[in-house]
Every structure is written in C-alpha cells, then in structure tokens.
C-alpha positions in Angstrom: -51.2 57.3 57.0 -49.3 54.4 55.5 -49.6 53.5 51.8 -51.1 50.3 51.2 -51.1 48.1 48.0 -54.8 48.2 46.0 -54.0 46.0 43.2 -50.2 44.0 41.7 -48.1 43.3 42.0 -48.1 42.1 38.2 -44.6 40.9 36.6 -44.7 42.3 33.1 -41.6 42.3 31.3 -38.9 40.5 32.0 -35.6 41.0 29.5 -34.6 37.6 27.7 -31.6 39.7 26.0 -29.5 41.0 29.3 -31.4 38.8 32.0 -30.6 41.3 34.1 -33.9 43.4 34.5 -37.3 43.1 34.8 -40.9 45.5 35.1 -43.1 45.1 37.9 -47.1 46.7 37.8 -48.6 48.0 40.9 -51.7 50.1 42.1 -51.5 51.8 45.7 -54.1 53.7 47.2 -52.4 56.6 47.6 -49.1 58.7 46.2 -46.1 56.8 47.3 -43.0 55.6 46.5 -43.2 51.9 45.2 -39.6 49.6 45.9 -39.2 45.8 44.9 -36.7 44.3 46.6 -35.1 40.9 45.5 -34.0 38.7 47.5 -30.4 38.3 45.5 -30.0 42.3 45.7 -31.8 43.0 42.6 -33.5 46.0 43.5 -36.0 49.0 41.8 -37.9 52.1 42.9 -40.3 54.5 41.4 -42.6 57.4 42.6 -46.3 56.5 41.7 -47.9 58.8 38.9 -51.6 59.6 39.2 -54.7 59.3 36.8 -58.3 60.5 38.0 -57.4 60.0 41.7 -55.6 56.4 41.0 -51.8 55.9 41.8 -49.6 53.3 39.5 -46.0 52.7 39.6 -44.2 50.4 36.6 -41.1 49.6 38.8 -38.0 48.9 36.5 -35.4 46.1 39.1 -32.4 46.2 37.9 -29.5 43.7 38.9 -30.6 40.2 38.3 -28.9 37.5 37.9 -29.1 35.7 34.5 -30.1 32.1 35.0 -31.6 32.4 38.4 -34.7 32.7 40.2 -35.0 35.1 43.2 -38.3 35.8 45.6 -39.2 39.1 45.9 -41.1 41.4 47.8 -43.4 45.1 47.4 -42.6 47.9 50.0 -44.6 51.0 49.2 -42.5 54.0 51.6 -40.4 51.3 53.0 -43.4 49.3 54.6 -43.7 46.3 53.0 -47.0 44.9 51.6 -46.5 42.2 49.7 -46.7 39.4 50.5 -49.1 39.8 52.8 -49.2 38.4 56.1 -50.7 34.7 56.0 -50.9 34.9 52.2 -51.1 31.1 51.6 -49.4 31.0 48.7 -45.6 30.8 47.6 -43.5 33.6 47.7 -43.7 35.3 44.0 -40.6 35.3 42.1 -38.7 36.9 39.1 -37.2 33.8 36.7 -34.6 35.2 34.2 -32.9 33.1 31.3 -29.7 31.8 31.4 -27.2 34.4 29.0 -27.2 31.6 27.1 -29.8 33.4 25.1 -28.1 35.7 24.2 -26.8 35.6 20.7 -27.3 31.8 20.9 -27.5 30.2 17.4 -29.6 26.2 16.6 -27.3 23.0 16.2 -25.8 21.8 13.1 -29.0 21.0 10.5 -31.2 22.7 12.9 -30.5 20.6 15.8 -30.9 22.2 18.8 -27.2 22.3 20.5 -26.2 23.5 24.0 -25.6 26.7 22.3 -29.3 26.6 21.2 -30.5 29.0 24.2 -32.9 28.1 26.9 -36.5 26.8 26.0 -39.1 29.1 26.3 -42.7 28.1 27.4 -45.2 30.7 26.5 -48.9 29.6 27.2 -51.7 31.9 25.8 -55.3 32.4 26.2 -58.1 35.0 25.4 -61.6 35.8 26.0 -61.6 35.7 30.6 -65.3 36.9 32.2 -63.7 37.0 35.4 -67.0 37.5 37.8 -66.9 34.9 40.4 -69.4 32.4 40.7 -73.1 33.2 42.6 -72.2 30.9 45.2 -68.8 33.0 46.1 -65.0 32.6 45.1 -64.6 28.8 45.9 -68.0 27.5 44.8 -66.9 26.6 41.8 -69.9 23.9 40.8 -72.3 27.4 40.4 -70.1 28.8 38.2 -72.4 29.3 35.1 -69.4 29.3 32.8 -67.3 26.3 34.4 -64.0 26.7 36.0 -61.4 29.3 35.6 -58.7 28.1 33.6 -56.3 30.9 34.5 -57.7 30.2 38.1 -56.8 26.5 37.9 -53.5 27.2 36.6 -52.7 29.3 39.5 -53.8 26.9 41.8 -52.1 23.7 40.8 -49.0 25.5 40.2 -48.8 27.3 43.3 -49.5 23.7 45.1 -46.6 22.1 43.6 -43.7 23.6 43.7 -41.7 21.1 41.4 -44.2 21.5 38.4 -42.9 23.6 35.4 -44.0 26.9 35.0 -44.7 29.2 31.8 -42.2 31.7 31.0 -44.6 34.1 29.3 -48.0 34.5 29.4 -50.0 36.0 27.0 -53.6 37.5 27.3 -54.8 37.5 23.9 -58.0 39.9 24.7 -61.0 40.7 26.9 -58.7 40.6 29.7 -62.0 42.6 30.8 -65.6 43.0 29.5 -66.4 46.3 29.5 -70.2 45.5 28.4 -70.5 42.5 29.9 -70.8 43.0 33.8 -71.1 40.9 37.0 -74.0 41.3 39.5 -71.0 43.1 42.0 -69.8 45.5 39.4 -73.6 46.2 38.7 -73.9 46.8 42.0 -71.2 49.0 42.5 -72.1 50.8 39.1 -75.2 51.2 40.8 -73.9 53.3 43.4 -72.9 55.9 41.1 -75.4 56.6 38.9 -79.2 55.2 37.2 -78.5 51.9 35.3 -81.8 53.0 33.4 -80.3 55.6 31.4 -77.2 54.6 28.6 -75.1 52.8 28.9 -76.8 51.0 31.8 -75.4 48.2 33.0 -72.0 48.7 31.0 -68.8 50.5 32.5 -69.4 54.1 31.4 -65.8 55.9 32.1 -62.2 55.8 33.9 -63.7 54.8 37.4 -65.8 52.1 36.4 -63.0 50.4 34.1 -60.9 50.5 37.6 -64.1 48.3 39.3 -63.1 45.6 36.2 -59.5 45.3 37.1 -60.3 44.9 40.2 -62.9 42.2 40.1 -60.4 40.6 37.4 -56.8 41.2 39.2 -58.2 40.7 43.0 -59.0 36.9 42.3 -56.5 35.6 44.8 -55.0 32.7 42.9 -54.6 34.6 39.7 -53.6 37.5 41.7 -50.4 35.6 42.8 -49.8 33.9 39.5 -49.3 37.2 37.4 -46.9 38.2 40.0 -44.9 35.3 39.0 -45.6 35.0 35.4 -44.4 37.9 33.1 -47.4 38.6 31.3 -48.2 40.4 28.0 -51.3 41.4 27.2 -53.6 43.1 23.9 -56.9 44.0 23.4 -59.8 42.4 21.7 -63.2 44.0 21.4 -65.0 43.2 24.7 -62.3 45.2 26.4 -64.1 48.3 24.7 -67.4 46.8 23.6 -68.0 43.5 21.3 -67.5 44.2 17.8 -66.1 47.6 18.0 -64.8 49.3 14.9 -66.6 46.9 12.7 -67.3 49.1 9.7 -67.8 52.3 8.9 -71.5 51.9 9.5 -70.9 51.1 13.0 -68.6 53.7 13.7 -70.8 56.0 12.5 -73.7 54.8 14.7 -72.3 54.6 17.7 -70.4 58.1 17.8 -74.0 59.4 17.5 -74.7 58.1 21.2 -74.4 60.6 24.0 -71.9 57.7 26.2 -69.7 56.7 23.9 -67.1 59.3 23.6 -66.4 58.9 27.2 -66.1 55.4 27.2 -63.5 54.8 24.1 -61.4 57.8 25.7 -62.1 55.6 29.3 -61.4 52.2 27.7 -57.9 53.6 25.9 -56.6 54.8 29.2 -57.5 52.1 31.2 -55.7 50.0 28.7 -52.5 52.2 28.3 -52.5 52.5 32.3 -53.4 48.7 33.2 -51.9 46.6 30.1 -50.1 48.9 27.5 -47.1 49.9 29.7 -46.3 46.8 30.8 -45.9 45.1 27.4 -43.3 48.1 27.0 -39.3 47.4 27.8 -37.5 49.8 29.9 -35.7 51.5 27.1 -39.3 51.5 25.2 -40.6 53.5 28.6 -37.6 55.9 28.8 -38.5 56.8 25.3 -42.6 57.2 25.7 -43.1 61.1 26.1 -46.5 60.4 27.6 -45.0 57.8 30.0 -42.7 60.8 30.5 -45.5 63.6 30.6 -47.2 61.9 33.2 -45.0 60.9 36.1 -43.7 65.0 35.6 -46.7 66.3 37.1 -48.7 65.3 40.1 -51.9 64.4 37.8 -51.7 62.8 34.8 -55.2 62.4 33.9 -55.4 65.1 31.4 -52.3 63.7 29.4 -53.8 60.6 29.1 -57.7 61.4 28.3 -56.0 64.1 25.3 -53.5 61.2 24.2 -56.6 58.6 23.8 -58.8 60.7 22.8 -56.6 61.6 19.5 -55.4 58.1 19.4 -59.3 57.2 18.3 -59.9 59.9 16.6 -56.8 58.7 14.4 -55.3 55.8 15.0 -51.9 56.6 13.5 -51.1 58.4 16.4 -49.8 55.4 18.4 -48.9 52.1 17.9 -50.5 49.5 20.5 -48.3 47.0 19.0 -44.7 45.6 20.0 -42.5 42.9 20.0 -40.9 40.9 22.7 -37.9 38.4 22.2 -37.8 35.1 24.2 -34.3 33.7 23.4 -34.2 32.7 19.5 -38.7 33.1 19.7 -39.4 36.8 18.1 -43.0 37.6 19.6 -45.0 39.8 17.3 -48.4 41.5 19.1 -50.7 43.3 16.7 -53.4 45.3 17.1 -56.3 44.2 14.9 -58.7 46.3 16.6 -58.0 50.5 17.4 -55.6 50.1 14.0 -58.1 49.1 11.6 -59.3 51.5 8.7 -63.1 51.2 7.6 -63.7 53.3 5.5 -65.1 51.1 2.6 -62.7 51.5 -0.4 -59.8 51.7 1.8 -61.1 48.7 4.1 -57.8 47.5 6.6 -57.4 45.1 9.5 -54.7 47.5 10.2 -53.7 50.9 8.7 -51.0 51.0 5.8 -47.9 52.4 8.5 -49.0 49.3 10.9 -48.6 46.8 8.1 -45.4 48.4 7.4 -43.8 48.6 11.3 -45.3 44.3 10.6 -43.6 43.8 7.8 -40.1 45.4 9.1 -40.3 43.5 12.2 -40.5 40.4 10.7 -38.0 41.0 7.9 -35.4 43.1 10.0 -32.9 39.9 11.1 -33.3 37.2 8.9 -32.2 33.9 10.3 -31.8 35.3 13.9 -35.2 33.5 15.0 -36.2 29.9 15.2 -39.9 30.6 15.5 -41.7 33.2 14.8 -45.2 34.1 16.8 -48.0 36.5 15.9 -50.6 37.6 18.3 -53.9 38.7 17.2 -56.5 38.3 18.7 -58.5 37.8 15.9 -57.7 34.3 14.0 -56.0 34.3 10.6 -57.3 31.1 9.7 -60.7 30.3 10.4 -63.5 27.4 9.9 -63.6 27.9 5.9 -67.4 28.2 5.8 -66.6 31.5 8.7 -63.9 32.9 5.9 -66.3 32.5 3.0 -69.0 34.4 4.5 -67.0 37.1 6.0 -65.2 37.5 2.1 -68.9 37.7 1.1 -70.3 40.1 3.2 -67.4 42.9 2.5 -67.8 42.3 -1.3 -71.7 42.9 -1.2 -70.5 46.0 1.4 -68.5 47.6 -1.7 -70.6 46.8 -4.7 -69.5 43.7 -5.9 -73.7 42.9 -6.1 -75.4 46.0 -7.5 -72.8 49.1 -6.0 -72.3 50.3 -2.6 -75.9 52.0 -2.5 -77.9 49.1 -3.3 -79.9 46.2 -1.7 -77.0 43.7 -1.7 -75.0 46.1 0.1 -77.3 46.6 2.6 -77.6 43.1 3.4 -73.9 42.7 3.9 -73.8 45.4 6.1 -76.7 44.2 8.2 -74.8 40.6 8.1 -71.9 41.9 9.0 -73.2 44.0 12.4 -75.6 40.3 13.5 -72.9 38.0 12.3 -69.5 39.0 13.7 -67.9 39.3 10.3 -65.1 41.5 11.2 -62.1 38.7 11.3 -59.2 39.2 8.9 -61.3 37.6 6.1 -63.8 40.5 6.4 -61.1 42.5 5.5 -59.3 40.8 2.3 -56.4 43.2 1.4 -55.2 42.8 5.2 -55.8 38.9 4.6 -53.5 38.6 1.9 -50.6 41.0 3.0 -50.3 39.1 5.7 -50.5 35.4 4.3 -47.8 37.1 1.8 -45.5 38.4 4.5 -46.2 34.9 6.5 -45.0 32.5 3.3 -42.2 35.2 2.3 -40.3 35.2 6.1 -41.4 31.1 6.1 -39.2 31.3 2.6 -35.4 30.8 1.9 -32.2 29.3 3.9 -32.3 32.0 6.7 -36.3 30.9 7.5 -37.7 30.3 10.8 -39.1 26.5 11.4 -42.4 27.6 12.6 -44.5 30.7 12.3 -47.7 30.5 14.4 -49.7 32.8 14.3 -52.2 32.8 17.9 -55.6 33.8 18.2 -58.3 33.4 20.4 -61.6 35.6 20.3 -64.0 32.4 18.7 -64.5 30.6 21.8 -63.1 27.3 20.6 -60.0 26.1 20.2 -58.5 24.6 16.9 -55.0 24.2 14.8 -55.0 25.2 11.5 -52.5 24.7 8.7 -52.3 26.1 5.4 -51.3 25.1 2.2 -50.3 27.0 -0.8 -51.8 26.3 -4.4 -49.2 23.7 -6.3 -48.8 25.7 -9.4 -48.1 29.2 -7.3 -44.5 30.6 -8.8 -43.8 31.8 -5.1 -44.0 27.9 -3.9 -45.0 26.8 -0.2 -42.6 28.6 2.8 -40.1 26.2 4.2 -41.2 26.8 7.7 -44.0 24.7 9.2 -47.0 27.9 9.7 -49.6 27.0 11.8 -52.8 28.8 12.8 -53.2 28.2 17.1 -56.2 29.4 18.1 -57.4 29.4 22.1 -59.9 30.6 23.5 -61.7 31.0 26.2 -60.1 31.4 29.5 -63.6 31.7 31.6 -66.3 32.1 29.6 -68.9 30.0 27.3 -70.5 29.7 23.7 -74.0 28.9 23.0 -74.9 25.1 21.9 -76.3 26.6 18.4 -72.7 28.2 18.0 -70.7 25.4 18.8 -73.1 23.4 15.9 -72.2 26.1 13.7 -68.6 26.4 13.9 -68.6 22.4 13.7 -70.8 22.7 10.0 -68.3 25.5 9.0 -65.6 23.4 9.0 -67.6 20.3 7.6 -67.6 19.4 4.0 -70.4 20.6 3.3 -69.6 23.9 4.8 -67.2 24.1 2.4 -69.5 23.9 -0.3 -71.9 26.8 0.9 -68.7 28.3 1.2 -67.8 28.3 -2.2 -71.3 29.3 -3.3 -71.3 32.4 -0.9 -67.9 33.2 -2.8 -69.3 32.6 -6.3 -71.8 35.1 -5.1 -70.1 37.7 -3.6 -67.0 37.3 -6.2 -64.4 37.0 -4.2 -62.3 35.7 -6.4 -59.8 32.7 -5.1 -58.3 32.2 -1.9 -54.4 33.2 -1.9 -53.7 30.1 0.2 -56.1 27.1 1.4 -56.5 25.1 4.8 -57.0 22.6 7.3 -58.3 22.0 10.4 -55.7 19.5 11.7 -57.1 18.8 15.2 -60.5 20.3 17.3 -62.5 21.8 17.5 -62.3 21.9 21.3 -64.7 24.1 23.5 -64.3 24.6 26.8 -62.0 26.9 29.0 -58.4 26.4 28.1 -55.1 27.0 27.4 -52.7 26.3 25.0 -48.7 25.9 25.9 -45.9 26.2 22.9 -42.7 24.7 24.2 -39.8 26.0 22.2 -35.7 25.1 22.4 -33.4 25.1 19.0 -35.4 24.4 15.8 -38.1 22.3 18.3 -41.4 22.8 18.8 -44.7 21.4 20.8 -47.6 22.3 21.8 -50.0 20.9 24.7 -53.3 22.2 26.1 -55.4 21.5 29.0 -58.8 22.3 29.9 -60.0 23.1 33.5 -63.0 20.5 34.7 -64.6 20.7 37.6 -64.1 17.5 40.2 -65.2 16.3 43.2 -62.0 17.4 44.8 -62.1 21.0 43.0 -61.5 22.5 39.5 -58.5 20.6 37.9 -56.5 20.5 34.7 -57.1 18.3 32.1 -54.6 17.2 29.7 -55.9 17.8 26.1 -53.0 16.5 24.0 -49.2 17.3 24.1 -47.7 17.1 20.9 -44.2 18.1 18.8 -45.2 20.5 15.8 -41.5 19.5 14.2 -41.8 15.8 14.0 -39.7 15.2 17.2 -41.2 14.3 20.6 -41.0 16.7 23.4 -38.6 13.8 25.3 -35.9 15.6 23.0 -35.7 18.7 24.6 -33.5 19.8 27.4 -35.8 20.1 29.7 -39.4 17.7 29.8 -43.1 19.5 29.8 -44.4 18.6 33.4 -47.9 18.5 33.7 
C-alpha cells in the first residue's frame, strides 16, 4: 500500500550562513522513505523513524541556491503527496538569503551598506488555541475567541502573491494546549478511555498529544503557511499544563497524582518529536545521539520516553534551548520552563549551566551582531504592579515575613499557585543575571544596536523599555533594549484581566507596587521601566524588520469583516530613529 502524508510538510530551518540547505518536518502514516525535491535540483531524502506507531522524517535538502526561491514538492517512496491535487493554494517554497550574509559587516557609523546583508523579517507570536470554531473551519463569526491571526496571515499571503513574506517565524509557546481541549479532541479522547476519571478531559499520553498536532497543523491555511515559512518554535506551560513547574510546592503536588508521570514523559516527546528537532541545524542533528539512537532501530519509542523521562527528573540532562543566526540578527531561544530550579533557596528561571550556555552565547563574537533577540516565552519586563507582586510573593515564599514555615509564607505560596506569579520576577536572581548580561552585551564599541528580548504568554501585547538608575557605576548599555511582548495568536483574556493589567501599569499601580515591595523587602529594582506603547489585546502579531544597524517593528491584529477575517494594521514603526522607507527593501502590508 502506498505511503501517504498524515501531517507537514513543515519548513524548519533554513541556513542563513551557507544558503545552501534547509530542514523539512513531515509525518506519514506508515514507514517510508520521505524525498523533497526542489524544483532548482536541490534535493533530500530520509527513511522515517518511528515513535509509539507514528512515523517522522526531518529531511535535510541540500543544494540550494543562495539568493533564490525554489517550489518544492513531498514524495514519500517516490509518489508524490504534496501538493495535493486541487490544493488551492500556491506552491510552497524554500527562500534562502543572498551570501551576502555571510560575513557581511553594517556601513560606516552603523549605516547599513550594500555589504550590510539582507533584511531579515522575523514575526512572532505565542499563546494559539487552535480548535476551530462551532460553526466549522470557515465560520469564522462563531469563533468564541475571534479570528486566527496565524490563520489570517496564511490567508492573505497566500492570496497575494506580491506581498512580503516573513523570513522566520517564531512560535513563542502553547503551540498546543494540552489541558485545554476542543469539543473534537474531547470527542476523540473519548473514544479511548472515561473522561470521568483524571485527567479527564486533558490529553493523558503520546497518542493524545498526536490528536493536538493534528487539530493544530491540519488547519489548511496554516498548514500551507509553515510549509513556506521556516518556523522555530519553544514551549510555554499550556503545552504541558498551565503553570507547570511553578514552585516547589507544585511540583510536589502534582507528582503525587496517578496521570501525571505519563503526561510530562508524553508532553517532552511530543515536543522533542514535533518542535525540538526542527529548531536543530543539520550539523546540530548529526551530533544528537538520541536523534541518532532513534532512526537506528525500527522503534524509537523507548529512546525517547527514557530520554524525557530523565530530562524531567533532571533538567540538566538536555538543553531545549538554541540559537539561530539570520544574517548579522543572533536569535537566542531559552527555555524558562523544564530549566527552571524550585527548590526555594536555590530558586532559578533557569538552572546555573543554562545561564552559563546564555551568557556564552551572547558574549562569544562581540561586534559580529547588529541585533540581538531573546525568546522566552515568559516577559522580562512586565506591567510594574505584575513585577512587584511576583518579587513579593517569592520573598514571603523564603522567609523574608516570619521564615519559610510561617503564615506569610503560606500566603505567598497560595498567591503564587491562584495568581500566576511564576514570570522572571518571581524568580529574582534569574531577573537580575539576565538584566546584567542584557546591559553588559548592550555595553562598549563592539555592542549590538538593539537587544529585544520577545515574549508572549500575558495575552496582551505591549513594548517595554528600561532604563538604568543615573548614579549606577555600570551606566546605561549603548544599545537600544527593548521588551516586545505578543501574544495571543487565537485565544482570549477575561474583561477583569484586561482591567487588571491596565491598573498594573497605571500610576497608581505603581504605588501598590512599591508597598507590596516595602512588604515583602525586595529591596530595589536593578533597572526601572516603561510601557512605551499598548497595551493591545486581541489576536496578533508582531513583525521586527532588520537590515544593517536598522530596526522596526509593525503589528497587526486579525478582525473579523464582512468579507472574512482580515489584518489590521496596528502601527509600523522604526525602533532606531530612521523610518522603514530607508531600508533596502519596503514592509508591504
């Protein structure tokens, strides 16, 4: 029986430093040989590997052409499957950079000259519930959540072919929500097993993480779009459950429940099989021994439940981190979730070797990036009143009010758990490493002119910019560090919320703020901030435009019309005090 394509493809990785190869994700249905063949002769081929009766191939095409775009197409034992017959869509394509950036170095005083490499447009977005609306996939008016912004992307660039794409996508978490389901996954959970008993309604192991991907991956628009858009992708919490690895006290709960073993060890190799390799390059999967492990034998399940299963149980086991480069753009993604340590005196956004593989990664070729860009899915920077309370809960949590055993303690923790006080604040050693690292690669002659650092997670959008104290011996960085936060994709916040993150970054949220932290004795902020423009709710996505020392940023919003969902322009801005008519190529929207 012939093969046939279940899921892909998705264009992953696509090298900015050669322009000569690219990784392409696909599911089959059954073992197989996956080829993509490129229309200019580009070509790659890879047997599928298997995990619990599922069969992937990360295809590595060599041969491209630097500078060029090519159409390509998926044959899985030499019968092709994608594109499908009367697809409706255009043909998907691999886009390389010209070898231009390559080694390409900014203008004289930081303009950017032809030598400046090509701009790079990465969008970015978190937080996509990606059930379809009651009424089916095009009635988009009973969508409870409003219009797909992902999905409205797809569509309006896929109806004109002239308007300029993203070079990079990045999917800043809950790509999926494991605890969140859709009527049709319930459904199909149904079938299994009795929603009655725990975890219900939730996705429980391996197999039910696959019905997520699918109901998230089959969406035909965005289906088509991230096989023409390199993506990269990390985790937040809903792709596990929401607020996992909050503290201690959590952990400890939840380990006592019967289900939850199975579903961390499910949720980490759903992630390593559906998003992790494909944030890898080709030489970072030649040297993975697990990557290696498991296309050696004809099932790889077991490798991959023992590798996640010791990657919870210690998280300095593997690193879900990376970095990509785009050019003269260095791309930082970190894990601020599965790397964090909780227990109390030791408290850490990310373990002590993950701040270290940070730190080196920034600081490793000074003066070899233009911009800098941090991806976590959890904001830096957030509404001051947020930050104040989150410093406060983690001093009552260790004793600052009456030791770790005492009332005050307990109320932290309780605030903590209700309140979603697990952001970088809530964790104020990991806060000021990185605001230290941020100012000291922002610092000196060889420093980048931005450093953003994108988020998503809140469900509002925002920019952020800090400012250091005026009498600090270090001084203020010299490049222009911004806090981008975007979120969500497809999903929604409650009117009380949206009241509250508007009062936390109020004046007078401010104060309570400070009183919170005269409380809790947090002591004073390494670095203070603004909210320079939102908040914004609604589904969006922000776009950073890069070329030389240049930067802007736009976003747009999907609204439902008459006609069908569209985009709505936000703003479109530079971030370096020159308008986006001065790069080489204009923003189309």
């Amino acid at each position: 029986m012939t093969a046939g394509l279940r899921l892909g493809p998705l264009l992953r990785y696509v090298d900015w430093e050669t322009a000569s190869t690219a990784t392409v994700w696909v599911e089959a249905d059954r073992p197989c040989t996956a080829v993509i063949r490129c229309a200019d002769g580009a070509s790659g081929s890879s047997p599928t590997f298997a995990v619990s009766g599922h069969h992937y191939a990360l295809v590595v095409v060599t041969g491209l052409t630097p500078g060029s775009t090519t159409e390509y197409e998926v044959l899985l034992d030499d019968h092709r499957v994608w594109p499908p017959e009367n697809h409706g869509f255009p043909a998907s394509t691999i886009t390389t950079p010209p070898v231009s950036a390559v080694g390409a170095t900014a203008g004289e005083d930081g303009e950017a000259g032809e030598d400046a490499g090509p701009t790079a447009r990465i969008a970015f977005g978190s937080c996509r519930w990606a059930a379809p609306p009651a009424g089916g996939h095009t009635s988009v008016r009973s969508d409870p959540v409003g219009p797909d912004a992902l999905d409205t992307l797809a569509a309006r660039l896929a109806a004109d072919p002239d308007a300029v794409r993203p070079d990079v996508l990045l999917l800043l978490g809950d790509q999926v929500y494991a605890d969140e389901t859709s009527k049709e996954t319930r459904q199909r959970l149904a079938a299994r097993r009795d929603l009655d008993e725990p975890p219900g309604a939730e996705v429980a192991d391996y197999d039910e993480y696959t019905c997520l991907y699918d109901e998230s991956w089959r969406d035909p628009e965005v289906r088509w779009l991230l096989s023409t858009v390199p993506s990269c992708m990390i985790f937040d919490d809903h792709d596990v459950i929401d607020d996992w690895n909050t503290s201690a006290a959590w952990l400890t709960e939840i380990r006592s429940t019967p289900w939850w073993h199975e579903r961390i060890v499910s949720g980490l190799m759903s992630y390593w099989v559906y998003q992790h390799l494909g944030n890898l390059s080709p030489a970072e999967l030649a040297a993975d021994p697990l990557y290696a492990a498991v296309r050696a034998t004809p099932d790889g399940t077991e490798e991959v439940r023992r590798f996640a299963a010791e990657a919870d149980a210690d998280p300095t086991r593997t690193r879900w981190s990376y970095g990509r480069v785009f050019g003269r753009v260095r791309l930082l993604m970190v894990d601020s979730r599965a790397a964090r340590v909780l227990d109390e005196p030791q408290r850490a956004m990310i373990h002590p070797e993950e701040m270290r593989w940070l730190r080196e990664e920034m600081l490793s070729t000074p003066g070899s990036f233009d911009h800098v860009l941090i991806g976590t899915s959890l904001p830096w920077l957030l509404p001051p009143l947020v930050h104040d309370a989150e410093q406060w809960s983690s001093a009552l949590c260790r004793g600052e009010r009456g030791g770790p055993d005492g009332r005050w303690a307990r109320v932290g923790e309780y605030l903590r758990q209700r309140a979603d006080l697990e952001h970088w604040a809530a964790f104020p050693d990991s806060f000021r490493q990185l605001t230290e690292l941020i100012r000291e690669v922002g610092s000196g002659p060889d420093a980048p002119a931005t450093i953003c650092v994108l988020s998503g997670d809140v469900h509002h959008a925002y920019i952020a910019e800090p400012a250091w104290p005026a009498g600090d011996s270090e001084g203020a960085p010299d490049a222009r560090v911004l806090q981008l936060t975007c979120s969500p994709v497809h999903n929604s916040i409650p009117g009380p919320l949206k009241g509250a993150f508007r009062f936390g970054w109020s004046r007078a949220g401010r104060r309570f703020g400070r009183l919170l932290a005269r409380h809790g004795r947090t002591g004073t902020a390494p670095v203070q901030w603004r909210k320079t423009d939102g908040p914004w709710f609604g589904n969006q996505l922000m776009t950073l435009t890069l070329h030389g020392r240049k930067a802007a940023l736009s976003m747009v919003q999907a609204k439902s019309k008459r006609t069908g969902p569209q985009l709505q322009k936000v703003f479109d801005r530079s971030l370096t005090n020159d308008g986006p008519s001065t790069f080489s190529q204009s923003t189309k929207r």
